[in-house]
C-alpha positions as CSV (number, residue, x, y, z in Angstrom):
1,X,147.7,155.7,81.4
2,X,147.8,157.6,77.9
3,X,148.5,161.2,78.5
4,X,147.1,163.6,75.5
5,X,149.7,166.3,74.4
6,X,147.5,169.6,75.4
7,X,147.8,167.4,79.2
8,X,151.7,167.3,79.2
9,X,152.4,170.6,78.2
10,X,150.1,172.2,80.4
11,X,151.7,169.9,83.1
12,X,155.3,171.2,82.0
13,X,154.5,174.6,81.7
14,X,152.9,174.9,85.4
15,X,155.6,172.9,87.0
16,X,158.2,174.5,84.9
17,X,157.2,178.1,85.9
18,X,159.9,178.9,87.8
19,X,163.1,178.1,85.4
20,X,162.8,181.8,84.1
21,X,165.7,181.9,86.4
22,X,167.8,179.9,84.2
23,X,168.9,182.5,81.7
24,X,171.5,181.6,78.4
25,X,171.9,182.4,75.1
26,X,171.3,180.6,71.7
27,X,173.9,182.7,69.5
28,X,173.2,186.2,69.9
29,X,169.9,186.1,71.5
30,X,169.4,186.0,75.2
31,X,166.7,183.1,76.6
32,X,165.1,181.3,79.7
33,X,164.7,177.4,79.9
34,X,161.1,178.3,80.6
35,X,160.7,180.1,76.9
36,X,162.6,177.2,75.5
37,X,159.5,174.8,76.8
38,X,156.9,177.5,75.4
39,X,158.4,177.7,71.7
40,X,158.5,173.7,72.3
41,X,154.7,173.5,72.8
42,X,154.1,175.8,70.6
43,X,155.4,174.3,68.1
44,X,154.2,170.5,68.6
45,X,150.9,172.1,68.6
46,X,151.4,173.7,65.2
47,X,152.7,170.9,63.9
48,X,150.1,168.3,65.0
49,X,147.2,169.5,64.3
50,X,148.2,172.3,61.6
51,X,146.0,173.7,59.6
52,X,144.2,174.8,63.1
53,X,140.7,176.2,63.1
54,X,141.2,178.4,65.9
55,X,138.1,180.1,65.8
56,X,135.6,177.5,65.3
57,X,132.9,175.8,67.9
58,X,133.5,172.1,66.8
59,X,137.8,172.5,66.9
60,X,140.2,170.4,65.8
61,X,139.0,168.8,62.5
62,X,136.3,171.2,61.4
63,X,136.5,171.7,57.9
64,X,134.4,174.8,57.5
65,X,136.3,177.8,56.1
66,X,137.4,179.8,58.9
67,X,135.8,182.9,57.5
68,X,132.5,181.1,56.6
69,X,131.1,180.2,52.9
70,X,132.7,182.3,50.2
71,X,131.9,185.4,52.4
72,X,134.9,187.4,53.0
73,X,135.5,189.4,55.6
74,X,132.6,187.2,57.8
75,X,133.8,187.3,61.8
76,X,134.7,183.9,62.7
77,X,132.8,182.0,65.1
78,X,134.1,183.0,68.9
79,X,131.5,181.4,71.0
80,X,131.8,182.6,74.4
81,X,134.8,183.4,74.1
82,X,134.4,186.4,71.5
83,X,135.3,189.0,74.3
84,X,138.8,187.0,75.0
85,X,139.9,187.2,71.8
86,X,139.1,191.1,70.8
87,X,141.1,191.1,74.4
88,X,144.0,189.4,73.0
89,X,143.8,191.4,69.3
90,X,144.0,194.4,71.5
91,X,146.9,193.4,73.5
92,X,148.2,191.9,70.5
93,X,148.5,195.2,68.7
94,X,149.2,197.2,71.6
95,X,152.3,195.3,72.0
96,X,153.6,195.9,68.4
97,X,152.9,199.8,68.9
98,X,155.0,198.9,72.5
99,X,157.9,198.1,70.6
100,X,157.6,200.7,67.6
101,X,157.3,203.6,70.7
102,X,159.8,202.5,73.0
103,X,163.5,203.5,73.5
104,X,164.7,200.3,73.1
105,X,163.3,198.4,70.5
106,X,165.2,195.2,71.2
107,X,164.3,195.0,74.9
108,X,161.2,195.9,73.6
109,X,160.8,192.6,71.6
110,X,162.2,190.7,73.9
111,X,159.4,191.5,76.3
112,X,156.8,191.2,74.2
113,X,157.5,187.8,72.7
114,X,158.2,186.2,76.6
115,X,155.3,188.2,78.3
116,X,152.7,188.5,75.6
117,X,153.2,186.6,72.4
118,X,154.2,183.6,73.5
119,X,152.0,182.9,76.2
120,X,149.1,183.9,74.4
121,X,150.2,181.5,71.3
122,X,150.2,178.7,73.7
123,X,146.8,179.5,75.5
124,X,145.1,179.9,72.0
125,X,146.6,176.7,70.9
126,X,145.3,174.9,73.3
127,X,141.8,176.2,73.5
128,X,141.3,175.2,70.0
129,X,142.8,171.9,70.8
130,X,139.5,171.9,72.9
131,X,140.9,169.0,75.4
132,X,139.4,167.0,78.1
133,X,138.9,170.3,81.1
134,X,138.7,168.3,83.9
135,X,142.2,166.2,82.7
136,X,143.6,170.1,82.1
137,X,142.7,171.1,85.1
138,X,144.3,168.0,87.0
139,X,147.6,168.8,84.7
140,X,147.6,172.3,85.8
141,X,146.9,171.6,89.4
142,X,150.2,168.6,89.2
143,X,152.3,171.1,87.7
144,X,151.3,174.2,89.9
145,X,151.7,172.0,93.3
146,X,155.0,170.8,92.0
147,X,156.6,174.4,91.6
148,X,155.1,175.5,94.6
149,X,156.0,172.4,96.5
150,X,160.1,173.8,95.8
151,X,158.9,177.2,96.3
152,X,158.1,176.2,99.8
153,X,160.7,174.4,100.8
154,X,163.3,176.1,99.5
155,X,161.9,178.7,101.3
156,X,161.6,177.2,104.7
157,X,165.8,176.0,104.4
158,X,166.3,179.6,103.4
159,X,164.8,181.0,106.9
160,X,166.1,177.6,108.8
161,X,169.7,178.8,107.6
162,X,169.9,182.2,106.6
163,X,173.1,181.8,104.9
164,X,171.5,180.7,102.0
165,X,169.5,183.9,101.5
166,X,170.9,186.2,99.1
167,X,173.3,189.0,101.0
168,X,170.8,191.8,100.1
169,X,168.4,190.2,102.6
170,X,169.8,188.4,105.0
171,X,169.8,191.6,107.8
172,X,166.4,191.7,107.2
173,X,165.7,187.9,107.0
174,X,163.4,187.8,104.2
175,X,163.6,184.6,102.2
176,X,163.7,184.7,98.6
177,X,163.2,180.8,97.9
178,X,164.3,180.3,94.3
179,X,163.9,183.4,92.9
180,X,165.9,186.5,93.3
181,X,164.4,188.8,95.5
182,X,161.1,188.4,98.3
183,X,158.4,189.9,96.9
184,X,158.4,187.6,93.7
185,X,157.8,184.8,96.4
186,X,154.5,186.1,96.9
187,X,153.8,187.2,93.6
188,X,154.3,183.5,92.8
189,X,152.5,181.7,95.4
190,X,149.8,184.1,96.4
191,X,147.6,183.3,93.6
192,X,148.3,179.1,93.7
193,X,146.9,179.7,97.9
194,X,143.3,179.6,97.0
195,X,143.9,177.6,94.3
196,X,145.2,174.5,96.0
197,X,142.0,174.0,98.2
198,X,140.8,172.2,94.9
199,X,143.1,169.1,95.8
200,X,143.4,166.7,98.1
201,X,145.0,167.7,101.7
202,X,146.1,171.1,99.2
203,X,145.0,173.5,102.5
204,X,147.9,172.2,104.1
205,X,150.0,173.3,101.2
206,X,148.3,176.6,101.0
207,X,149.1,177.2,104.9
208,X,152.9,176.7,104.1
209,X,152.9,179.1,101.1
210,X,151.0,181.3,103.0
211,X,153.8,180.8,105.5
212,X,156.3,181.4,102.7
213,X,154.9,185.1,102.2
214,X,155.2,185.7,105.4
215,X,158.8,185.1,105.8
216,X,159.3,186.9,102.9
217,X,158.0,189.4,104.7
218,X,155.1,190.5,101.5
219,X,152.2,192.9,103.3
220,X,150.6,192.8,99.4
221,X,150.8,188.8,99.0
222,X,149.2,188.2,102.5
223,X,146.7,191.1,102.0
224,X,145.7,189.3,98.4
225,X,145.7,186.2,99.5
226,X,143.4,186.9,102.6
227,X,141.4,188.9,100.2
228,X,140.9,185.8,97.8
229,X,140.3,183.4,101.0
230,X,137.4,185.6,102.5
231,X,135.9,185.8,98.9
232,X,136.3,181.7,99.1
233,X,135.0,181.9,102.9
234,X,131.8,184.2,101.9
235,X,130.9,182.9,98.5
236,X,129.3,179.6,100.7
237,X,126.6,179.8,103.0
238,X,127.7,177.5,105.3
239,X,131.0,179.6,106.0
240,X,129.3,182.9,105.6
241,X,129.3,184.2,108.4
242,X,132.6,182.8,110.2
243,X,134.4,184.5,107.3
244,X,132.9,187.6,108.2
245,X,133.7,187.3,111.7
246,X,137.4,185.9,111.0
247,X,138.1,189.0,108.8
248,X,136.8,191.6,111.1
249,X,138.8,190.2,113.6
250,X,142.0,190.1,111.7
251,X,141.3,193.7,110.8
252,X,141.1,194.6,114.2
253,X,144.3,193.1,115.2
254,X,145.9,194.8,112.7
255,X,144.7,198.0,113.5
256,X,144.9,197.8,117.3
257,X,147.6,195.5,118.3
258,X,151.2,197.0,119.0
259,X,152.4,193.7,118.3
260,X,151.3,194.3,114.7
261,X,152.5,198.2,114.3
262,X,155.0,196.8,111.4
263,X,152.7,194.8,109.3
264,X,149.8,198.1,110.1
265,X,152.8,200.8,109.2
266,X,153.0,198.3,105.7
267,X,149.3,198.2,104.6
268,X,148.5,201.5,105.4
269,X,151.7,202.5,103.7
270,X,153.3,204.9,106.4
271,X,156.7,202.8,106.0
272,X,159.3,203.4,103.7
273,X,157.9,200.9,100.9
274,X,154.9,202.9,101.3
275,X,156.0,206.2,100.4
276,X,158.2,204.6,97.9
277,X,155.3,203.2,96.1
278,X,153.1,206.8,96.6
279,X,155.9,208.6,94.9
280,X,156.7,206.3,92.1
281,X,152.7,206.3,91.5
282,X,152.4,210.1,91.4
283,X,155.7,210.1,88.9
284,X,154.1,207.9,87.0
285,X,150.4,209.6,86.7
286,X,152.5,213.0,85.1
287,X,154.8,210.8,82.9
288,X,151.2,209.1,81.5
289,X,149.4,212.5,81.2
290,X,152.2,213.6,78.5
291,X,151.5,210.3,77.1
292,X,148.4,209.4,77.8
293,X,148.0,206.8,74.2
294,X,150.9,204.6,74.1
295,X,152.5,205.2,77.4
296,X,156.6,205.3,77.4
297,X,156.5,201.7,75.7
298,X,157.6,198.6,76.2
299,X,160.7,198.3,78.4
300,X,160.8,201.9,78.2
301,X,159.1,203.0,81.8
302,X,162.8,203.8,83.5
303,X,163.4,205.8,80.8
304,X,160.7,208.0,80.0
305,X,159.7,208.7,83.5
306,X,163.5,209.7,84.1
307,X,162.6,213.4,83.7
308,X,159.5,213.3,86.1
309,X,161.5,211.9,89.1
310,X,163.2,214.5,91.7
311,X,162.6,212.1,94.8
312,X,166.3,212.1,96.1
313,X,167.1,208.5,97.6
314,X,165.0,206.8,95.7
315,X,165.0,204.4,92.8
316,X,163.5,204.2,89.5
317,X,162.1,200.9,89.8
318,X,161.4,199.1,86.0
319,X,157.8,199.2,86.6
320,X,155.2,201.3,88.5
321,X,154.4,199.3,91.4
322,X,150.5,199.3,90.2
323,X,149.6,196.7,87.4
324,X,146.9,198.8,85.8
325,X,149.1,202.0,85.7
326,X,152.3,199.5,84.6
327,X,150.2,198.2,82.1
328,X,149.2,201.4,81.1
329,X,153.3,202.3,80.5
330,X,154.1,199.4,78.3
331,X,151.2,198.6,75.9
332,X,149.0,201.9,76.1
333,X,145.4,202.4,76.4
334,X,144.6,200.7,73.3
335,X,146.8,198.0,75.6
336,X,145.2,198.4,78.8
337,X,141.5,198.2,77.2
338,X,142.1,195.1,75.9
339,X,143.7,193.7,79.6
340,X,140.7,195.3,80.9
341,X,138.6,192.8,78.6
342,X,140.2,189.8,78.9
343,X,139.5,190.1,83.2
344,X,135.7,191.3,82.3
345,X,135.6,188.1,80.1
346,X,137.4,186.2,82.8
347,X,134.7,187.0,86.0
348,X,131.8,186.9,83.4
349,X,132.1,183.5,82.2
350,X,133.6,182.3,85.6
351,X,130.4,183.8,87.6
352,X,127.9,182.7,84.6
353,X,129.2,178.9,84.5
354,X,129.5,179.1,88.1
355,X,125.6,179.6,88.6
356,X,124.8,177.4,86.4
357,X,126.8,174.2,86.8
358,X,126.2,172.0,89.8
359,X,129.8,171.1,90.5
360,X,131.7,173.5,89.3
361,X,134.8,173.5,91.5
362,X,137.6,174.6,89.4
363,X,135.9,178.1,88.1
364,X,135.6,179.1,92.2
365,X,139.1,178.4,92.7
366,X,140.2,180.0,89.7
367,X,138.3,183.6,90.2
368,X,139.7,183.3,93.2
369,X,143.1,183.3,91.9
370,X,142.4,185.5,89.6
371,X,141.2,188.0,92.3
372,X,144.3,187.4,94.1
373,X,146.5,189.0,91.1
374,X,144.1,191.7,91.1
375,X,144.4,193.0,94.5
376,X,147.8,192.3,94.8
377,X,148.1,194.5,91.1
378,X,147.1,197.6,93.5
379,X,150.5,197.6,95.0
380,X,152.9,195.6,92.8
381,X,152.9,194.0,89.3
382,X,151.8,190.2,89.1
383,X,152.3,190.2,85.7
384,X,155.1,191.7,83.8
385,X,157.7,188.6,84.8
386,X,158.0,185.4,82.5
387,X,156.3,183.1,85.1
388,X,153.5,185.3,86.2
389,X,152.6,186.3,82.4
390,X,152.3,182.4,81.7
391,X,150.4,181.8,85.0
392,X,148.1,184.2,84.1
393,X,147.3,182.9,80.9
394,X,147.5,179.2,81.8
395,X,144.7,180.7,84.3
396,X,142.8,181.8,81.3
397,X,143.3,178.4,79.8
398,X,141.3,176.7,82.3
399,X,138.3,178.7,82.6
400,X,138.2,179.2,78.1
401,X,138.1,175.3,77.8
């Protein structure tokens, strides 16, 4: 079976995900294997089908002058994705003002390039490619169940012998599978649970990642995830009501059992985490209102918030531990209005496609996932790390296409 390009980089890229880890340099400039498959894609797309029509309805070979007829200046044809890419302008610029604002300008570019430019490159690439969406989708799914399928069992040998789990949390117990700490376990596999009821036998899958957050101990991943599975449960009328009546009785345990005072002490946020996160969010609130337009830059959060923090014992952390207020930090308003856009866009032609289409599966699945990142953005940051930034856009793939 002949495999189109747009099919096997998609396919990389998903199952690839995780090789951020793999860190090296190419002369003076530090890199991931993961960014070295991006700039790869990137640039086979450029080069096969160069000059590209990005903007145009009929893609690759339209001949029509991307600005229209001799009238300069005309807005190119966006289709339905018009709000997407103002989105991505936004971001686009917000990140060059990241970098011009921030304290350290290389960090700065180094973080924009993996967690922005990049990603975004690829996605627009390969949405004017317009390929086959139901092969994409197939070559997402492939490449997301790989990953997660070594997520997970990693995972489970990590808790089966807890001398592979790094030092820092082997008291505690909480697996860290491949990556280097627990809570990037669920940020990884929370958003692929929903997502793999689209496959074959995929709920048994799901049930061991969500397994996997659980052992990492992640009060954020399993609320998301049960957040995206009773908006899966509800959106059918058949399981309607039992989703109702599963989540009311979950939320009762949780509130009622003693056997459940940990995980209740986590979500309402009377643990240590939780005041952690309160006091890092009211830092960063008065950091922001000094500077409310551009925020302290990209890479620059640590230090600009630095002379609003007087909690003794406690860390700055890189990032407030809210995705809206992080993305706030590093790209600005101008930044966070065009984030803001990209998700309206996202749900609006998810939900608008889904009422109209008589199978449509994959969009279900996705806003799911996508909902997923959102709730868990209330308490952590599913985005600013090379593999979720590319998950998210590889997400945005699917439903553009």
């Amino acid at each position: 079976m002949k495999y189109s390009l747009p099919e096997i980089i998609i396919f990389a890229v998903a199952a690839l995900l995780p090789t951020y880890l793999i860190r090296f340099h190419i002369g003076p400039f530090p890199t991931t294997a993961l960014e070295v498959v991006l700039l790869i894609a990137i640039a086979a797309l450029i080069i096969r089908n160069s000059p590209f029509p990005l903007f145009s309805k009929e893609g690759v070979g339209n001949t029509t002058p991307p600005f229209g007829k001799g009238r300069v200046g005309k807005v190119p044809v966006l289709g339905e994705n018009k709000l997407l890419a103002i989105g991505s302008v936004l971001i686009f610029i917000a990140t060059v003002i990241g970098i011009i604002v921030a304290p350290d300008k290389r960090a700065a570019l180094g973080i924009a390039k993996a967690y922005f430019w990049e990603p975004m490159a690829l996605a627009w690439l390969i949405i004017a490619a317009k390929p086959d969406k139901e092969k994409i989708w197939r070559a997402a799914l492939g490449g997301f169940t790989l990953s997660a399928f070594v997520v997970v069992i990693y995972g489970l040998l990590q808790y089966a012998h807890p001398s592979l789990i790094p030092a820092t949390w082997t008291a505690e117990r909480r697996i860290t599978s491949v990556f280097d700490y627990p809570n990037a376990v669920a940020l990884y596999l929370a958003p692929l649970v929903t997502l793999f009821f689209a496959i074959p036998f995929g709920i048994i899958l799901s049930l061991l990642a969500l397994v996997i957050i659980v052992l990492a101990q992640s009060a954020g991943g399993l609320v998301a995830a049960g957040a995206a599975l009773f908006f899966l449960g509800a959106s059918r009328k058949k399981t309607r009501i039992l989703s109702v009546v599963v989540a009311i009785t979950v939320a009762l345990i949780v509130l009622l059992a003693p056997q459940a005072a940990g995980l209740r002490d986590q979500i309402l946020m009377r643990d240590w985490s939780g005041r952690v996160h309160l006091i890092g969010w009211k830092e960063s609130v008065a950091m922001l209102r000094d500077h409310p337009l551009w925020g302290a830059g990209l890479n620059g959060f640590k230090t600009v918030v630095a002379p609003y923090h007087h909690a003794q014992g406690v860390e700055i952390f890189q990032y407030p531990h809210n995705l809206f207020l992080a993305a706030w930090s590093e790209i600005g308003l101008l930044g966070l209005a065009g984030f803001a856009m990209v998700l309206i866009w996202f749900f609006k032609k998810t939900f608008r496609r889904y009422s109209l289409l008589p199978t449509p599966y994959s969009l279900k699945f996705l806003a799911a996932a996508m909902l997923t990142i959102i709730v868990h953005g209330l308490v952590d940051v599913p985005y600013f790390k090379n593999d979720l930034a590319m998950m998210f856009w590889l997400f945005i793939i699917l439903v553009a296409l």
